[in-house]
MDAnalysis code that builds the backbone (N, CA, C; Angstrom):
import MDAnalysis as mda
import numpy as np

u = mda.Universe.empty(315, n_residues=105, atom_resindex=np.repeat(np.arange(105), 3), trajectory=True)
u.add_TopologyAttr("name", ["N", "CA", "C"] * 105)
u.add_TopologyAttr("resid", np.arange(1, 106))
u.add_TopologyAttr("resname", ["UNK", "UNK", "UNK", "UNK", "UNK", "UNK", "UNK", "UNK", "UNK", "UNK", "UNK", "UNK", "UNK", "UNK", "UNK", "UNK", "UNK", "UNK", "UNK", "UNK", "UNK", "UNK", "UNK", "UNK", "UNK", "UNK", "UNK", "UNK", "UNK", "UNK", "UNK", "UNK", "UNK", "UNK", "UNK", "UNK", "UNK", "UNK", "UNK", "UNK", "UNK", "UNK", "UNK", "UNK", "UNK", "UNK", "UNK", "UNK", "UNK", "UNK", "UNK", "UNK", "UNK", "UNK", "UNK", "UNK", "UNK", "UNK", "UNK", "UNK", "UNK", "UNK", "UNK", "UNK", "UNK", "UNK", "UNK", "UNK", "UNK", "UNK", "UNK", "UNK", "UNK", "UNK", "UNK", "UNK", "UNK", "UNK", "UNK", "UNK", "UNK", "UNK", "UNK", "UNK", "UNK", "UNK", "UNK", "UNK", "UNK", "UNK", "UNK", "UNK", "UNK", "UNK", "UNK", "UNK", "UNK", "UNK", "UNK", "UNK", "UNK", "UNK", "UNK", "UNK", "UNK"])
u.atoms.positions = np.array([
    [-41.605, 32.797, 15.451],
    [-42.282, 31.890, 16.350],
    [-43.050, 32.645, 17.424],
    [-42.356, 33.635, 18.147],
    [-43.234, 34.546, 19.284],
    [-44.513, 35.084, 18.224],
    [-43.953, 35.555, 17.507],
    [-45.672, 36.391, 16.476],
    [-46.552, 35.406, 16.664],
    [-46.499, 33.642, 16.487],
    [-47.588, 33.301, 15.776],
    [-47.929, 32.811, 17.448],
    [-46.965, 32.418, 18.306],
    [-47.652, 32.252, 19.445],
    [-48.519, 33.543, 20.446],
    [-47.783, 34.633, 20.087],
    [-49.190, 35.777, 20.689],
    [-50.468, 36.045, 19.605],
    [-50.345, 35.914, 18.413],
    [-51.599, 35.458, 17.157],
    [-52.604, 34.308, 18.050],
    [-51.440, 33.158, 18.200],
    [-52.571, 32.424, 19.159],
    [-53.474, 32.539, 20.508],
    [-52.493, 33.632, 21.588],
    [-52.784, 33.802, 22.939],
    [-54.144, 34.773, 22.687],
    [-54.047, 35.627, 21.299],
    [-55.027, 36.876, 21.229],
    [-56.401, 36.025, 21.105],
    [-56.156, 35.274, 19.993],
    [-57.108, 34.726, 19.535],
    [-58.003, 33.314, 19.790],
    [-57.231, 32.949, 21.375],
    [-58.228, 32.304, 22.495],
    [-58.543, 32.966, 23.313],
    [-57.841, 34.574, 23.786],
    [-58.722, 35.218, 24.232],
    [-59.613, 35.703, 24.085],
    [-59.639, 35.932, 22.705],
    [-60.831, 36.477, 21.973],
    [-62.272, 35.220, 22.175],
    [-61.695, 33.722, 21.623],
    [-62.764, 33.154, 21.713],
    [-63.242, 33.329, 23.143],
    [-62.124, 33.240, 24.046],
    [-62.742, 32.715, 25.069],
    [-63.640, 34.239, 25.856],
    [-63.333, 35.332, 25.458],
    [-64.156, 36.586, 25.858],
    [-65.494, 36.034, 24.779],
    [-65.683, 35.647, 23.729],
    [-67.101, 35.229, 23.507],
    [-67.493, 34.468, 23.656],
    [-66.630, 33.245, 24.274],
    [-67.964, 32.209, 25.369],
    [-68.604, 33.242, 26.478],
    [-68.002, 33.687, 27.289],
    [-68.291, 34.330, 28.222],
    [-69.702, 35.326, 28.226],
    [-69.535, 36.040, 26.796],
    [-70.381, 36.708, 26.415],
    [-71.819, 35.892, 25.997],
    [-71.328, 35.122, 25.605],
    [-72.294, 33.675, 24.740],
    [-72.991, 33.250, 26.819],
    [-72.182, 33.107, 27.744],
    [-72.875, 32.683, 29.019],
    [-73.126, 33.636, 29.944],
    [-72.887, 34.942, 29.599],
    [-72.933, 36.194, 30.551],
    [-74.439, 36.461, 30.771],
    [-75.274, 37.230, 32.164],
    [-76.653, 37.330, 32.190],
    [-76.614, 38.901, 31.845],
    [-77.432, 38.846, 32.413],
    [-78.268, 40.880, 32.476],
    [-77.368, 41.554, 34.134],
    [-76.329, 40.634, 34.253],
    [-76.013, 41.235, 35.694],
    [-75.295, 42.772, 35.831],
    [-75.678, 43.538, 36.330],
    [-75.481, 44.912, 36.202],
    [-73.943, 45.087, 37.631],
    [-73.070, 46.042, 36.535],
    [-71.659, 46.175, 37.539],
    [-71.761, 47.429, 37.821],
    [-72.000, 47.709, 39.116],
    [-71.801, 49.014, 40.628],
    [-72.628, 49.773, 39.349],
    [-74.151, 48.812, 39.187],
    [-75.412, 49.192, 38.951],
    [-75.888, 49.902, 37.963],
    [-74.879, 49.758, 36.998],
    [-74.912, 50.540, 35.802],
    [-74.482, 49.703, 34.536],
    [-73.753, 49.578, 33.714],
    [-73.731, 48.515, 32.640],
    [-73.459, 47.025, 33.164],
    [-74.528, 46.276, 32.163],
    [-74.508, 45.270, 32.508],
    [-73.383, 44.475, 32.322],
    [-73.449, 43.385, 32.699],
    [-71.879, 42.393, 32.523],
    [-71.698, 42.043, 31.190],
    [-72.623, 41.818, 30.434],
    [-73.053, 41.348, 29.192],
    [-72.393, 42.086, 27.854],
    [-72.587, 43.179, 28.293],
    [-72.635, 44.704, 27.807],
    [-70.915, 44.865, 27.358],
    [-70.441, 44.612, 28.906],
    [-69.102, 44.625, 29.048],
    [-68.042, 43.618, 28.197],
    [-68.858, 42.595, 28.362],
    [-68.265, 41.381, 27.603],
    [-67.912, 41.472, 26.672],
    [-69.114, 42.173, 26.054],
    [-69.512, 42.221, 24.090],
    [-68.396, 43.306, 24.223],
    [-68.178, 44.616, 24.493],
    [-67.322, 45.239, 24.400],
    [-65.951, 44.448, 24.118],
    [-65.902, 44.013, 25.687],
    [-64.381, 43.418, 25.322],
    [-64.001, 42.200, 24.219],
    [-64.640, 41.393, 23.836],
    [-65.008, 40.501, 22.884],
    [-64.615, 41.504, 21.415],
    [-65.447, 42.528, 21.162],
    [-65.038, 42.990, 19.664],
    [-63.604, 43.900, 19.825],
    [-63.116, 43.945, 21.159],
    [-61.645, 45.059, 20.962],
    [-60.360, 44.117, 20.300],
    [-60.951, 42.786, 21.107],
    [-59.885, 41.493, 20.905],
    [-60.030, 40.977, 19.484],
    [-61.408, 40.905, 19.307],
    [-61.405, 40.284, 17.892],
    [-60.590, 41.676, 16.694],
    [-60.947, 42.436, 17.106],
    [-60.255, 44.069, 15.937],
    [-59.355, 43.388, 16.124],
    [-57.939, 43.998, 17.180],
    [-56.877, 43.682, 17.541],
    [-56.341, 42.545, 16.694],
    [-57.043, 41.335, 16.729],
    [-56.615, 40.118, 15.841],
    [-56.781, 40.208, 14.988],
    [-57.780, 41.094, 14.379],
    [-58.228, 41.440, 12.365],
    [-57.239, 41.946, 12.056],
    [-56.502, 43.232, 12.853],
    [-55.524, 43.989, 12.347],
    [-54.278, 43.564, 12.145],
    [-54.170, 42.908, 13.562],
    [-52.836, 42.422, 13.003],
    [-52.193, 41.258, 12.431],
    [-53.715, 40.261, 11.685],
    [-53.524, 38.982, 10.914],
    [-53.625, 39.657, 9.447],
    [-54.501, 40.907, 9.134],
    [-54.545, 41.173, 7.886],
    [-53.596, 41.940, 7.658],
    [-52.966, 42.929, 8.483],
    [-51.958, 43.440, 8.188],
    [-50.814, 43.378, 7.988],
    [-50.434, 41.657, 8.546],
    [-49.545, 41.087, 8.362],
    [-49.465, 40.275, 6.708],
    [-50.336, 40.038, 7.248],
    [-50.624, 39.258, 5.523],
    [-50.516, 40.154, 4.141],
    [-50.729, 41.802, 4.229],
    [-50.372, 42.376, 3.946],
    [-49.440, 43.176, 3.411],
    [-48.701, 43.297, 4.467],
    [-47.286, 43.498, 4.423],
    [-46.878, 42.332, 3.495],
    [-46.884, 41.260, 3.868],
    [-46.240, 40.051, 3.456],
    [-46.332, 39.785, 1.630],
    [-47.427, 39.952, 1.281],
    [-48.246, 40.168, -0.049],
    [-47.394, 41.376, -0.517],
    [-47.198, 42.493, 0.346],
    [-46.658, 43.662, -0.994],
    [-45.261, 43.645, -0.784],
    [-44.585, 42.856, -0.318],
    [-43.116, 42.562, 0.017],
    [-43.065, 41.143, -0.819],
    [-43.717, 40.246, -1.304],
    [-43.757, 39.702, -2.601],
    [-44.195, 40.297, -3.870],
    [-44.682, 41.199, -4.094],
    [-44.905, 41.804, -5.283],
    [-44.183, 42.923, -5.402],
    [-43.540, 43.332, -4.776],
    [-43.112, 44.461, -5.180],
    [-41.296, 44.136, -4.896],
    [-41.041, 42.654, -4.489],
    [-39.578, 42.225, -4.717],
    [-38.573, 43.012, -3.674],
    [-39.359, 43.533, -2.634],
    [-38.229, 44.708, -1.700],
    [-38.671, 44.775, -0.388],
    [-38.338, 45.015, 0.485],
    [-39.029, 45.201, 1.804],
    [-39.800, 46.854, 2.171],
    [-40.995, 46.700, 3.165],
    [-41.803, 47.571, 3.176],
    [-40.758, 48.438, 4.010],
    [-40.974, 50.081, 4.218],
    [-40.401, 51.007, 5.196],
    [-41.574, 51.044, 5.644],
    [-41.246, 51.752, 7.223],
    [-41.938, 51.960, 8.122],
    [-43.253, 52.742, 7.754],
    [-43.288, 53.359, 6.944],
    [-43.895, 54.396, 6.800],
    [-45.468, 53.771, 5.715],
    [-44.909, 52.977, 4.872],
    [-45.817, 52.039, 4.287],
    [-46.268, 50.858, 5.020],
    [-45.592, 50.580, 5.797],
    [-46.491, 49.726, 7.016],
    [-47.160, 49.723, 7.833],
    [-46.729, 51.474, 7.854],
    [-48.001, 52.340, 9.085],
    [-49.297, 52.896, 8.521],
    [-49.129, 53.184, 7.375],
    [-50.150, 53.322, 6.209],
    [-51.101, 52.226, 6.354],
    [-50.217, 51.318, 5.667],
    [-51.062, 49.605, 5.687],
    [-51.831, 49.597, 6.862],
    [-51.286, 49.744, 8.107],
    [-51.495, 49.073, 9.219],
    [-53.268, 50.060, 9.476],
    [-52.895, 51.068, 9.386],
    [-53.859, 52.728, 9.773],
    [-54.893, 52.730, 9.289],
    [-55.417, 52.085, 7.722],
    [-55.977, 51.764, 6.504],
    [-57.000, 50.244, 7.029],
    [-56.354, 49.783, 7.669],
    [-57.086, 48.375, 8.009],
    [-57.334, 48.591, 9.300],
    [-56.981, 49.706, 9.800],
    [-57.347, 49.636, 11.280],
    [-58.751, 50.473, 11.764],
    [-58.926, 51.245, 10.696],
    [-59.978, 52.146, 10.144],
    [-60.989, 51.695, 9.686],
    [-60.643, 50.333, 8.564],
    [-61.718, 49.797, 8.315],
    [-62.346, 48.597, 9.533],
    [-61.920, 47.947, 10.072],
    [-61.657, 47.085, 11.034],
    [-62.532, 47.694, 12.254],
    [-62.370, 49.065, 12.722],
    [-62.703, 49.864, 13.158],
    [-64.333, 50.314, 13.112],
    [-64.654, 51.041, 11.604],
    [-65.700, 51.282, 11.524],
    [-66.531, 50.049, 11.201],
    [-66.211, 48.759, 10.651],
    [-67.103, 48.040, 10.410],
    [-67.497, 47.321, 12.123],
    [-66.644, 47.308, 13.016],
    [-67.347, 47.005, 14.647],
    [-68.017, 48.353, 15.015],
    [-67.842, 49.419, 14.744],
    [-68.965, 50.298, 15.540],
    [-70.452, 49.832, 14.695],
    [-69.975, 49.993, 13.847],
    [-71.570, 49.753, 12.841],
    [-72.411, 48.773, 13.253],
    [-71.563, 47.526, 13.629],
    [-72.122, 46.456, 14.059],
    [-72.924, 46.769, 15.650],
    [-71.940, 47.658, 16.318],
    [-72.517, 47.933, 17.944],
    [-73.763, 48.995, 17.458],
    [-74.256, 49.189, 16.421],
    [-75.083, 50.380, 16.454],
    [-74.696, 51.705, 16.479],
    [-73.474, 51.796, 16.048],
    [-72.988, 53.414, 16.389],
    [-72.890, 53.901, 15.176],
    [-73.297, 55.194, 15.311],
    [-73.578, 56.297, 14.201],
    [-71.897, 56.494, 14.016],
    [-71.207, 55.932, 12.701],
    [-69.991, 56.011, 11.963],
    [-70.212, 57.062, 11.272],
    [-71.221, 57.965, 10.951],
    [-70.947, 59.244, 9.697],
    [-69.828, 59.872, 10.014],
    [-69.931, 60.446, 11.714],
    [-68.783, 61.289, 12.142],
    [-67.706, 61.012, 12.299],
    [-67.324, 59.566, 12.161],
    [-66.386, 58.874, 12.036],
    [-65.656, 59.258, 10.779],
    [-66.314, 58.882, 10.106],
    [-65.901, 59.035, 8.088],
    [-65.720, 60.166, 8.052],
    [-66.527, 61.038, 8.332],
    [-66.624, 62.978, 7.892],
    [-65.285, 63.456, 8.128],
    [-64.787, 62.852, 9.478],
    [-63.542, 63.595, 10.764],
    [-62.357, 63.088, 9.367],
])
């Protein structure tokens, strides 16, 4: 019951960091990035955060039915690392950021 109620708390914060973003101007903070800027930032950390840990759950959940046994830590950190990577590079890509060095590393 706590999981699905912080699933929920993430994921009105999330919406509600992209209304904000959706009503934010060009207003510039101690004159250097704009508010906007900031928003969108915080908007895609929340939305990751919620990709990772709805797919990774679902995940887990999926190979703990097929495979008839429960996951160890170690395959859940895998799982988790694997989606957090992808989750990861597909929001920089989206912000415009050069991912090669990402992939290469």
């Amino acid at each position: 019951m706590v999981r699905i109620v912080s699933l929920l708390g993430l994921s009105a914060a999330a919406a509600g960091l992209w209304a904000l973003y959706a009503l934010s101007g060009n207003y510039r903070i101690f004159g250097g990035v704009s508010t906007a800027q900031v928003l969108l930032w915080a908007a895609w950390i929340a939305t990751a955060l919620l990709l990772v840990l709805t797919i990774g759950r679902l995940a887990v959940a999926v190979s703990v039915t097929l495979l008839d046994r429960d996951t160890t830590g170690l395959q859940r950190g895998i799982i988790y690392a694997v989606i957090a990577f992808i989750v990861v590079s597909g929001i920089l890509a989206e912000l415009s950021t050069n991912t090669t060095a990402l992939m290469t590393t």
